[in-house]
C-alpha positions in Angstrom: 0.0 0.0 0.0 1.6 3.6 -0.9 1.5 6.2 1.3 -1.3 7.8 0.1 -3.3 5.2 -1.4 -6.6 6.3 -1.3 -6.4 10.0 -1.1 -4.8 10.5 -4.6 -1.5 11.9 -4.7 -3.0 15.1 -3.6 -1.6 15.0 -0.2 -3.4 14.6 3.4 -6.8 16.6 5.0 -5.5 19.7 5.9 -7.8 19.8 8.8 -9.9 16.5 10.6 -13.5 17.7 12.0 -14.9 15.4 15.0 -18.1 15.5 16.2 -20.6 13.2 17.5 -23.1 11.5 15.4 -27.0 11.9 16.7 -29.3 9.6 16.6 -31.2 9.0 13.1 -34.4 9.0 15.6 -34.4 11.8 17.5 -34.4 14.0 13.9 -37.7 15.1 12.2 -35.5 15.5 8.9 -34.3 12.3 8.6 -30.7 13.6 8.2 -28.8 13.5 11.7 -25.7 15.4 10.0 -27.6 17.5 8.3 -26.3 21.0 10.4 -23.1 19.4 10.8 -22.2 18.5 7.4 -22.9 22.6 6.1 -20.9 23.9 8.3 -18.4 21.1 6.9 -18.6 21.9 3.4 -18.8 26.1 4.4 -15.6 25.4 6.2 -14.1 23.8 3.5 -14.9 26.6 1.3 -13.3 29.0 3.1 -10.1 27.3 3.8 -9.8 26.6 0.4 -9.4 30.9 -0.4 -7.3 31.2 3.0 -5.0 28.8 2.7 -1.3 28.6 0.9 -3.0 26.5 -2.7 0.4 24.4 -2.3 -0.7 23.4 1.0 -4.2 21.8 -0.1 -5.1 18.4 -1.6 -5.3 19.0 -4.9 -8.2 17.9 -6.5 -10.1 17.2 -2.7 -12.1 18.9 0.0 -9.2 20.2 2.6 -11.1 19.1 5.4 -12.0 15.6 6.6 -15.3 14.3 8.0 -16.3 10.9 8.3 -19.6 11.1 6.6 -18.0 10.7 3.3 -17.4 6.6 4.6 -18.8 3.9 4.3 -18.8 1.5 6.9 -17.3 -1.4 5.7 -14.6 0.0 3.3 -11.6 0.6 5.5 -13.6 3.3 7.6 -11.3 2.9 10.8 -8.4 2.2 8.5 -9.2 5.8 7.0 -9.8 7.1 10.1 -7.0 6.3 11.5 -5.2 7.4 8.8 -6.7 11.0 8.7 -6.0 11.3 12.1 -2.1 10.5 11.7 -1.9 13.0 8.9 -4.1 15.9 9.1 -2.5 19.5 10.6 -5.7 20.5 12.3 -7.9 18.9 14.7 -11.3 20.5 14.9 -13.5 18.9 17.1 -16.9 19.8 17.6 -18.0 20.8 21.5 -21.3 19.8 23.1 -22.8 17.5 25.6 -23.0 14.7 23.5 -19.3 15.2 22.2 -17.6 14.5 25.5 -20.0 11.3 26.1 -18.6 9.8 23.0 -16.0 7.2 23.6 -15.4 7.5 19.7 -14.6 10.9 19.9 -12.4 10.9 22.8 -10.4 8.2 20.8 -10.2 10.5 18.0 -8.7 13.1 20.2 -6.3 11.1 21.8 -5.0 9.6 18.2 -4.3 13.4 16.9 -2.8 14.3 20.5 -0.7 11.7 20.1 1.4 13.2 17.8 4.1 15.5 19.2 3.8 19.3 17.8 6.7 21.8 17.5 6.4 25.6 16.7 7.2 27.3 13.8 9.7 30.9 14.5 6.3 32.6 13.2 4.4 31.6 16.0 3.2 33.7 18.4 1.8 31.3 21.0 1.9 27.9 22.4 -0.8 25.9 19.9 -1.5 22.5 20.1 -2.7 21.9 16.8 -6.4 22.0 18.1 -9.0 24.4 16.9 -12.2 23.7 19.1 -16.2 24.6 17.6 -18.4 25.4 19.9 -21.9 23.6 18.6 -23.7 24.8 21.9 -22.5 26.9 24.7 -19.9 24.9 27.0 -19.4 25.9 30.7 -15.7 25.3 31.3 -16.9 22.9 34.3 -18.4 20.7 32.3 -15.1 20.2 30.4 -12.9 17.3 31.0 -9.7 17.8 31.5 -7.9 18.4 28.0 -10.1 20.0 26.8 -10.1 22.8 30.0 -6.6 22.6 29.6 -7.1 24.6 26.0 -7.6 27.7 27.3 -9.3 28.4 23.7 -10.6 32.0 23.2 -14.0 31.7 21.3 -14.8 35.6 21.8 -12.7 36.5 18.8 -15.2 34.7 16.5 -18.3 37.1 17.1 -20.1 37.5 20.7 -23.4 35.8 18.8 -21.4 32.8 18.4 -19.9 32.6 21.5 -23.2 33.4 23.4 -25.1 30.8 21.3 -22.8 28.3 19.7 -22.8 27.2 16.0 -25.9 25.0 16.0 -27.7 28.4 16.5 -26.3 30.5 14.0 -26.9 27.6 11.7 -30.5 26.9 12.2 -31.6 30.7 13.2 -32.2 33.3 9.9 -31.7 35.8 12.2 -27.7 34.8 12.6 -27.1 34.6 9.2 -24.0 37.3 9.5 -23.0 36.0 12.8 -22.7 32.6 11.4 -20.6 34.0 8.1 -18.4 35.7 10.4 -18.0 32.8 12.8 -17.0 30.2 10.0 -14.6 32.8 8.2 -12.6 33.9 12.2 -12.4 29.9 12.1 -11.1 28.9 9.2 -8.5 31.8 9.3 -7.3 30.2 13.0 -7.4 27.1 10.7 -5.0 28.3 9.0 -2.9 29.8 11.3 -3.0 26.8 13.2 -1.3 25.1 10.4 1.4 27.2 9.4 2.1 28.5 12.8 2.7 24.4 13.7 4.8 21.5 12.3 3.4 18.3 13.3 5.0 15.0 13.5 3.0 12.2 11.9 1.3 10.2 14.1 1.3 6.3 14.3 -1.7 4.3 11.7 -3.0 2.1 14.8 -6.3 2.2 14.4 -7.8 4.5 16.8 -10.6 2.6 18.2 -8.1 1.0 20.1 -6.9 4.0 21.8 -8.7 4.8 25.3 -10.9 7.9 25.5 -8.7 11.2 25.8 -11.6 12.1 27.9 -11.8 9.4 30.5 -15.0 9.6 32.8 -17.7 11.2 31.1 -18.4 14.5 32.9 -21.2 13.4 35.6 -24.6 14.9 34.5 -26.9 16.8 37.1 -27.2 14.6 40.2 -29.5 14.3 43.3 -29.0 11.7 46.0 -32.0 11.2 47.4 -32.7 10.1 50.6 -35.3 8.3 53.3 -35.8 8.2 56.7 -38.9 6.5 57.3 -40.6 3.7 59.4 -41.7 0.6 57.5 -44.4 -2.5 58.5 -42.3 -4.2 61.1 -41.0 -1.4 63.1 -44.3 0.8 63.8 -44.3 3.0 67.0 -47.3 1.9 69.6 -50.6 3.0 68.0 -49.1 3.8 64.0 -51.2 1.9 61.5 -49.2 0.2 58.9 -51.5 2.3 55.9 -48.5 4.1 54.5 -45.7 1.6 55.2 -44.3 -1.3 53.4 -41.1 -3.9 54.0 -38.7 -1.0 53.1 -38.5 3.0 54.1 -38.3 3.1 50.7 -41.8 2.1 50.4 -43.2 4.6 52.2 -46.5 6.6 51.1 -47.6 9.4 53.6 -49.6 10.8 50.8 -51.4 7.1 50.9 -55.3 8.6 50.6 -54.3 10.4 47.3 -51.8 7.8 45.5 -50.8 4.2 45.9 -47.1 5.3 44.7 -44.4 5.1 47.2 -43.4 8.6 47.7 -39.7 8.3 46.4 -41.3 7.5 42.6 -43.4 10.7 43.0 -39.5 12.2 44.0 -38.3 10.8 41.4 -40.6 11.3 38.4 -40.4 15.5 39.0 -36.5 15.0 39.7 -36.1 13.8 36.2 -38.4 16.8 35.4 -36.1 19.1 36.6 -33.5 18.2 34.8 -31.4 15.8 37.4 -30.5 11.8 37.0 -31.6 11.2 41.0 -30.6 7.8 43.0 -32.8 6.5 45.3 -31.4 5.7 49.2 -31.7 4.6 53.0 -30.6 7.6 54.5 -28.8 5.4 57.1 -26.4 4.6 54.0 -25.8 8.7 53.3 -25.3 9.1 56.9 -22.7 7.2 57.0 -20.7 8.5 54.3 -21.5 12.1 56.4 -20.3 10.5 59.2 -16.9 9.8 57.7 -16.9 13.0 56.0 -16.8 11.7 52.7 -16.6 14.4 49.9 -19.7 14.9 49.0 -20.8 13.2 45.2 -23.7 15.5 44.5 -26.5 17.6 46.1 -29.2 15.4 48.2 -32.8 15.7 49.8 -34.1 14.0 53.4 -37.4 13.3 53.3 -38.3 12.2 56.9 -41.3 10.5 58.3 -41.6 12.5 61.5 -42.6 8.9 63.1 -39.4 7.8 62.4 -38.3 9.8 65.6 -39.7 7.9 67.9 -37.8 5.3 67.4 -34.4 6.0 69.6 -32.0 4.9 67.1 -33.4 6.9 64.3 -33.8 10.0 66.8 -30.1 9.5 67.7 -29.2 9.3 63.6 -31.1 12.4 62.9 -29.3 14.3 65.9 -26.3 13.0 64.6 -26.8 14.9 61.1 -28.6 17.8 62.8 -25.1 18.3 64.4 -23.0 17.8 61.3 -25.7 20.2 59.3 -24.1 19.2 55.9 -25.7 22.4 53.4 -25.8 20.0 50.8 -28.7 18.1 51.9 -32.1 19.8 52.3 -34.9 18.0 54.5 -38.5 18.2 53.5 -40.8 16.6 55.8 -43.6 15.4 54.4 -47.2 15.7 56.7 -50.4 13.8 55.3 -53.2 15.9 56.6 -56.2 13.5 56.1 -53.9 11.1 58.1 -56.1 10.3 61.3 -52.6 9.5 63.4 -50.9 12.5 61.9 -53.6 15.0 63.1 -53.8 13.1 67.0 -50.1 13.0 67.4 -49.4 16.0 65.8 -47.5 18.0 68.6 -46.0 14.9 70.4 -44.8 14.4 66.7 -44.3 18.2 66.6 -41.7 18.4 70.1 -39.7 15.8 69.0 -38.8 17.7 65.4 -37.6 20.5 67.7 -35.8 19.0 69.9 -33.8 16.9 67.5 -33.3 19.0 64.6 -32.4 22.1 66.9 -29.3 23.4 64.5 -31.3 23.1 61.4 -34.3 24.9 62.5 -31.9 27.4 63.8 -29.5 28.4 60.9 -31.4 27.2 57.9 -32.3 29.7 55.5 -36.3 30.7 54.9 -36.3 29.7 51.4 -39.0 26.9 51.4 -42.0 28.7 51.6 -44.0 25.8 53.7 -41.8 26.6 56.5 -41.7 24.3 59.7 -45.2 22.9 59.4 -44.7 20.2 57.0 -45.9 19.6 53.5 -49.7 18.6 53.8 -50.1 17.7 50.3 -48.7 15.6 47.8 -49.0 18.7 45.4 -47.6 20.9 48.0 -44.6 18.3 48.6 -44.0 18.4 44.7 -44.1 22.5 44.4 -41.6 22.7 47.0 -39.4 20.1 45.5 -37.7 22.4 43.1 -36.7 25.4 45.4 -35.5 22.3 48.1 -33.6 20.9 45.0 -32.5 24.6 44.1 -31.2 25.1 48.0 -29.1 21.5 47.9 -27.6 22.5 44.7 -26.4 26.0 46.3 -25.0 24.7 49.2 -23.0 22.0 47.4 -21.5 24.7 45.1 -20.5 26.2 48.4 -18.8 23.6 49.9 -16.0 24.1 47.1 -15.6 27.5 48.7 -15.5 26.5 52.2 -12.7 23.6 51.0 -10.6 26.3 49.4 -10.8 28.6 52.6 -9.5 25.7 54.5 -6.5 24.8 52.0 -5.4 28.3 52.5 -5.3 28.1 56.2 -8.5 29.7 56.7 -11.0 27.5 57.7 -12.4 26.7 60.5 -11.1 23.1 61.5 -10.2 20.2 59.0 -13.1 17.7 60.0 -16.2 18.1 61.3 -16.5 16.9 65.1 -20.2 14.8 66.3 -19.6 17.0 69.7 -21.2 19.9 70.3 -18.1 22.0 71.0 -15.8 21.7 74.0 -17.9 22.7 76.3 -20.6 20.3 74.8 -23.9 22.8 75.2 -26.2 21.4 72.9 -28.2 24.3 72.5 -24.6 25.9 71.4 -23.3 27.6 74.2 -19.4 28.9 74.5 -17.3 26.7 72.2 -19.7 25.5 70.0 -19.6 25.8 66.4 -22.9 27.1 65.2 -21.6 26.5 61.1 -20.0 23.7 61.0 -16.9 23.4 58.5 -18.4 22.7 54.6 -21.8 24.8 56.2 -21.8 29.0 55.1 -23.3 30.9 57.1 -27.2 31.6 56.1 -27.3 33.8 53.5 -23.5 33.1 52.4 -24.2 30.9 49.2 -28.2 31.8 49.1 -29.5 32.1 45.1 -31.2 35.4 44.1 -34.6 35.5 44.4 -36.3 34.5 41.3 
């Protein structure tokens, strides 16, 4: 086989676009790449009048993209070999990008290959020329590509406000998206002759691991249940809204046969999250050991539960530790016949065991300390409870960084008190504990 064989003897791509292919089914067209492949074929016409002619396959597109393959004619071969030749690498941000194992393994084949600077160039360049399809937060970034450090201001604020999808599909961003292709293919261009790159080995690259490892996690919510179930009733609780697991519990059991944590789990999903489902005696623990935290998390307790001594001792246990990460809703069935005659024994022991919580958190759940009554009131006050666990997990990066630096407040959380062990947080004790702002510290905007 020559060196070229199947290119011509035109030379190599000049530049390699990777993206990640979407589902024929989720497209009303038909045509998955339909968006992609125009801004393909626009690219390719204007690197074509920016480049050096000498420079270009003669005779060829300048760019690469693998739609022009067809599975079962060398297309990893020819992958492979595109990705060992080609100057530029372009690939094409978005969600669904850095979930692709394919992708990452196309970005580790062209990062293979060692790059070197030309006397021309005017900074470091790694032969990478990212595309924004949608807007990218850098935290949702894996590593190498964070490491970039790619400016996408200079090709128009429409672009780098809305991404390339937009300015495709949108009339309205017709210039934008003109202007946006031509700043690209010009740092196309000066990618290549700024760079000399080695060429990189023809393995074929679906034998390389992803350059992005771990996919970034998607919006979490660990949530959590404290709750009685059949065989461990206090004196005088019917079983109605209990089953062989917390898990199973339904307080709202006169207006659904659901356990509560589907209901939890159906308007999670609506909200945008991928929740998990728990004991709470398994998140306690990790508290307990004061595990980094893996995402925001809800408590919803069963105010019965604390009548039970170990579960009261559990729940002071946390009260203590306050994590902000984890908001409590407390769910309160109003046409419950037990609810309503135990209602302020139930009430007391709330108060006395969750005497920190009451105290410092913040009065952003509009039912207050009375309970949600309702299975619709439980599900409007999801969100902002959702909204508060996701604040105060942001914060806890802030907290961490104040410790590093010598200015936090201890390095672990103690169960005590405070040394003079006042549980109603008298001298010594530590009414925020470390990983816990101070109300109002990390509080969202009103909206």
């Amino acid at each position: 086989m020559t060196d070229r064989e199947g290119w011509g003897e035109h030379g190599w791509p000049y530049f390699f676009l990777s993206y990640a292919h979407t589902p024929a089914d989720s497209q009303v067209d038909g045509d998955p790449v339909r968006w992609t492949d125009r801004l393909y074929k626009d690219l390719c016409a204007a690197v074509t009048e920016l480049a050096d002619p000498l420079d270009l396959p003669r005779g060829e597109p300048p760019g690469f993209m693998d739609r022009r393959l067809r599975l079962g004619e060398g297309w990893a071969g020819r992958l492979s070999e595109a990705l060992a030749h080609c100057r530029v690498f372009v690939p094409v941000y978005s969600p669904r990008y850095f979930r692709s194992v394919a992708c990452g393994q196309e970005w580790s084949a062209f990062a293979s290959r060692s790059v070197f600077r030309t006397p021309e160039s005017t900074a470091h360049s790694s032969g990478i020329v990212p595309v924004l399809w949608v807007p990218m937060p850098e935290r949702s970034l894996p590593p190498v590509a964070g490491r970039l450090q790619f400016d996408h201001n200079g090709f128009g604020a429409d672009y780098a406000r809305e991404g390339m999808y937009a300015l495709l599909k949108l009339n309205y961003f017709r210039n934008s998206y003109e202007l946006a292709v031509h700043r690209l293919a010009q740092r196309i261009v000066e990618t290549a002759e700024q760079t000399m790159i080695k060429e990189g080995s023809q393995e074929d690259f679906v034998n390389r691991p992803s350059a992005f490892g771990e996919p970034v996690p998607a919006r979490q919510l660990r949530i959590s249940v404290l709750a009685c179930d059949a065989e461990r009733l206090p004196p005088g609780r019917s079983p109605e809204a209990y089953g062989q697991s917390p898990l199973d519990w339904q307080p709202y059991w006169s207006a659904s046969t659901r356990p509560l944590v589907e209901h939890a789990d159906r308007v999670a999903r609506q909200l945008g999250f991928h929740p998990s489902i728990h004991e709470f005696e398994e998140e306690m623990a990790a508290v307990l050991r004061s595990e980094e935290p893996k995402a925001p998390g809800l408590l919803l307790l069963d105010r019965w539960a604390l009548l039970d001594p170990e579960h009261r001792d559990l729940v002071k246990a946390f009260d203590r530790r306050n994590p902000a990460w984890i908001t409590l809703l407390e769910p309160w069935n109003e046409d419950d016949p037990d609810c309503r005659r135990e209602a302020p024994e139930l009430q007391g022991a709330v108060e006395e065991v969750l005497r920190h919580r009451r105290r410092d958190q913040r009065p952003s759940l509009r039912s207050g300390f009375d309970g949600l009554p309702t299975l619709e009131t439980f599900e409007d006050e999801f969100p902002h409870a959702a909204r508060l666990a996701m604040y105060g997990f942001a914060g806890r990066d802030k907290a961490a960084k104040q410790e590093a630096t010598g200015r936090g407040r201890s390095k672990r959380p103690s169960l005590r008190d405070g040394p003079g062990g006042d549980p109603d947080g008298g001298p010594g004790h530590e009414a925020h504990p470390p990983g816990h702002d101070p109300p109002g510290s990390t509080e969202p905007p009103n909206q």
